[in-house]
C-alpha positions in Angstrom: 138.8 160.6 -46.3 135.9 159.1 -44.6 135.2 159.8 -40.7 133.6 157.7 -38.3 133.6 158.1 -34.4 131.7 156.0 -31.7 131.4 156.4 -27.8 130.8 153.5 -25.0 130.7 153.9 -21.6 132.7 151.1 -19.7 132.0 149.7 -16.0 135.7 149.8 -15.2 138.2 152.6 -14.5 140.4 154.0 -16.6 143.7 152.2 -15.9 141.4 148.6 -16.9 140.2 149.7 -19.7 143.8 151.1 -20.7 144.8 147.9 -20.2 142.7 145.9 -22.6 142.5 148.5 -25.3 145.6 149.6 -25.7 147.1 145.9 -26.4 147.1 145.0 -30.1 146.9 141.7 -29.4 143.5 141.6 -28.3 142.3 143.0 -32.2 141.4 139.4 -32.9 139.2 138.5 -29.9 136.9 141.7 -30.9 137.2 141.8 -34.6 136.7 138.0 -36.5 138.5 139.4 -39.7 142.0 140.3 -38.0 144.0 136.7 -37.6 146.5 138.5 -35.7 149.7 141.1 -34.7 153.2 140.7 -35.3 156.1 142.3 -34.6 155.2 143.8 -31.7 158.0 144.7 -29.1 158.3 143.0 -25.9 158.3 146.4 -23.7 155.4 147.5 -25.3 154.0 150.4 -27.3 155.8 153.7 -27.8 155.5 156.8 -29.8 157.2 155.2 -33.0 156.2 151.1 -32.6 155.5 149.4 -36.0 153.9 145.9 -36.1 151.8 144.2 -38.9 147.8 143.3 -38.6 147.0 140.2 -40.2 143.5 140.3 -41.8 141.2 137.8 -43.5 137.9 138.4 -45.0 136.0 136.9 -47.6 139.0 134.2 -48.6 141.5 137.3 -48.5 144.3 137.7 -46.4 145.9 140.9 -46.2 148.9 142.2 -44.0 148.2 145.7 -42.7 151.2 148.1 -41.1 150.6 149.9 -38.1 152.6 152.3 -36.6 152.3 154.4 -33.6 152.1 158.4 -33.9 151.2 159.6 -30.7 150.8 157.6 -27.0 150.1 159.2 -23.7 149.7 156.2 -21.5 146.0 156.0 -20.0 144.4 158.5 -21.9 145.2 158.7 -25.8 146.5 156.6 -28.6 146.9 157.6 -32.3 147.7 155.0 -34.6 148.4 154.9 -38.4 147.5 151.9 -40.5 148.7 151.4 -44.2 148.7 148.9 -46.6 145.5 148.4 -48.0 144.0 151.5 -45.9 145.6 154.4 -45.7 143.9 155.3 -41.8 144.0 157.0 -38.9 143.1 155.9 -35.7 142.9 157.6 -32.5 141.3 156.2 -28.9 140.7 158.1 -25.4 140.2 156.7 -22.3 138.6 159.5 -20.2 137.1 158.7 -16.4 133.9 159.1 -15.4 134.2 159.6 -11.9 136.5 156.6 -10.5 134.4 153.7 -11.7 133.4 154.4 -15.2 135.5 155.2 -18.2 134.1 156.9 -22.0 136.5 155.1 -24.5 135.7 156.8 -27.6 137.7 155.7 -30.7 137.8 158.1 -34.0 138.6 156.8 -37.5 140.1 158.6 -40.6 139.9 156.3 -43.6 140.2 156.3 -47.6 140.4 152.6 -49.0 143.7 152.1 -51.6 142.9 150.8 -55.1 143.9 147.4 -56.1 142.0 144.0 -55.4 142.2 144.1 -52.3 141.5 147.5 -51.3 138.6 147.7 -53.5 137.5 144.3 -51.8 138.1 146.1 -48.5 136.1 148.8 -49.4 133.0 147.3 -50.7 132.7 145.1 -47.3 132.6 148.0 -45.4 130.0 150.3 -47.9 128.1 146.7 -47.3 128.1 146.5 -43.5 128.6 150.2 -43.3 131.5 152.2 -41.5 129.6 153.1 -38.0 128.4 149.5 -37.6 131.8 148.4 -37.8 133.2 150.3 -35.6 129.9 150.4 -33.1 130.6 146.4 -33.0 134.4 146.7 -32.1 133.8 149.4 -29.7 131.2 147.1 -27.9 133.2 143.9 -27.7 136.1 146.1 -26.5 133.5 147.4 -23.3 132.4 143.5 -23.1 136.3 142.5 -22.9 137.2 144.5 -20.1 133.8 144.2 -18.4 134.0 140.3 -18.4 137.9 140.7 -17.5 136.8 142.3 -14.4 134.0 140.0 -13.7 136.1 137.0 -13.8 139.0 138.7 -11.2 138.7 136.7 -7.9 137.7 139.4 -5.2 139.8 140.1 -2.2 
C-alpha cells in the first residue's frame, strides 16, 4: 500500500467546510476525471452508505465503489473505494479557532491489475500521488472559500 496525506488550511469554520467536503457529489467540480456519483441516499451519508464513482481518464471510463466505514459528522470521514483501487480514504475537519478549519485528507492505496488498474496506476506514477491529492485538496479549500464569498451578507 502506498500513503499519501496533505493539509490546507480553509477560511471558513468547520461546519462550512463539513458541508462541502463531506458531499460526494461535489468530487466532479474538484477532480476533472470523476464524471459523477450514484446511488447515493437521499438522507445522506452514514456509517455503511455505498454509492458508485464514475471516472474517466485518458478515453477510460471506470465505475468505482465507495462505501462508508466510519462517519462522525463535522470532524472525520473514512471511506473505502474498490473496484479498480483497492483504497482508503480518511478526511478531518479540525477548527482553528472559530474561523479557520485544517482539512487534512489521508490516502491508503495499491492499484488492482487489469487494464484499467494498470492504466490507473501509471497516470498517477506520471502526475505523482501527492500532486494529485495536493490539487484536490486545494480546489476543495477554493470550493468552500468561493461558497462563502458568494453568500449575500446580512
Amino acid at each position: 500500500m502506498t500513503v499519501v496525506q496533505i493539509s490546507v488550511e480553509i477560511e471558513a469554520p468547520t461546519d462550512e467546510v463539513w458541508a462541502v467536503v463531506a458531499d460526494p457529489t461535489n468530487l466532479s467540480r474538484w477532480d476533472h476525471r470523476i464524471e459523477g456519483v450514484e446511488g447515493l441516499p437521499s438522507d445522506g451519508l452514514h456509517e455503511g452508505t455505498t454509492y458508485r464513482v464514475k471516472l474517466r481518464f485518458v478515453g477510460a471510463r471506470a465505475s468505482v465503489p465507495a462505501r462508508v466505514l466510519e462517519l462522525r459528522p463535522q470532524e472525520y470521514a473514512k471511506v473505502h473505494l474498490g473496484g479498480l483501487v483497492n483504497a482508503t480514504v480518511e478526511t478531518w475537519v479540525e477548527p482553528i479557532g472559530e474561523r479557520r478549519t485544517r482539512l487534512r485528507h489521508r490516502v491508503d492505496y495499491r492499484f488492482r491489475g487489469g487494464p484499467l488498474g494498470g492504466l490507473a496506476a501509471r497516470f498517477v506514477k506520471i502526475f505523482g500521488a501527492p500532486i494529485l491529492l495536493r490539487h484536490g485538496a486545494e480546489a476543495q479549500k477554493h470550493h468552500v472559500e468561493e461558497m462563502l464569498r458568494r453568500r449575500p451578507r446580512a
